[in-house]
C-alpha positions, 0 to 999 in steps of 0.5 A: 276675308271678313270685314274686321281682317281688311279693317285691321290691315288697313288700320295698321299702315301709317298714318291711317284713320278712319272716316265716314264723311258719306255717312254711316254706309261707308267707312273711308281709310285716309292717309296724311294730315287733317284736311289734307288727308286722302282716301285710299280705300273705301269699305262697304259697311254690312256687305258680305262679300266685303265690297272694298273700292281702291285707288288704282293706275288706270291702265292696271285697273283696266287690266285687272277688270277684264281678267277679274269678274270681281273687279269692277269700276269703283262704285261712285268713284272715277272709274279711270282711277277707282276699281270696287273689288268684290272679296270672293275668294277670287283674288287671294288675301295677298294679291288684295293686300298688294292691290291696298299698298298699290292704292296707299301708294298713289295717295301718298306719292311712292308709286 
């Protein structure tokens, strides 16, 4: 999984942009309007594997910790609410896409 692949999905899911309010190192995808946009994923920029962090229902993230060694506790974030998935290969394209929509999800309120 490149970095331009997990881009190009998050990109592409409504009301999207793209931010880097912590400076260059971290590109921020936010959903909703203005300032009242909300992050939702956050991607290490240059990192290989690709580092994407993604907000998560606390009990889940526990769960996906303990079976994942790739997932981790997200990186400067809440680690109640955040979990840093490292994309090794170890978590298929699909189950990373459905971790995205999880976290898009909770920002905007249809979990």
């Amino acid at each position: 999984m490149t970095h331009k692949q997990v881009e190009d999905y998050l990109m592409a899911l409504p009301d999207v942009r793209l931010d880097y309010p912590f400076g260059k190192d971290v590109a921020v995808y936010k959903v909703g309007p203005g300032e009242d946009a909300k992050m939702f994923a956050l991607v290490s920029e240059g990192k290989e594997p690709v580092q994407i962090s993604l907000k998560c229902d606390p009990q889940l993230a526990v769960t996906l910790r303990e079976r994942y060694e790739s997932v981790m506790p997200g990186y400067h974030l809440n680690k109640k609410h955040w979990n840093t998935v490292v994309l090794t290969g170890q978590l298929g394209w699909d189950e990373v896409c459905d971790l995205i929509g999880h976290s898009y999800d909770l920002v905007t309120g249809k979990a």
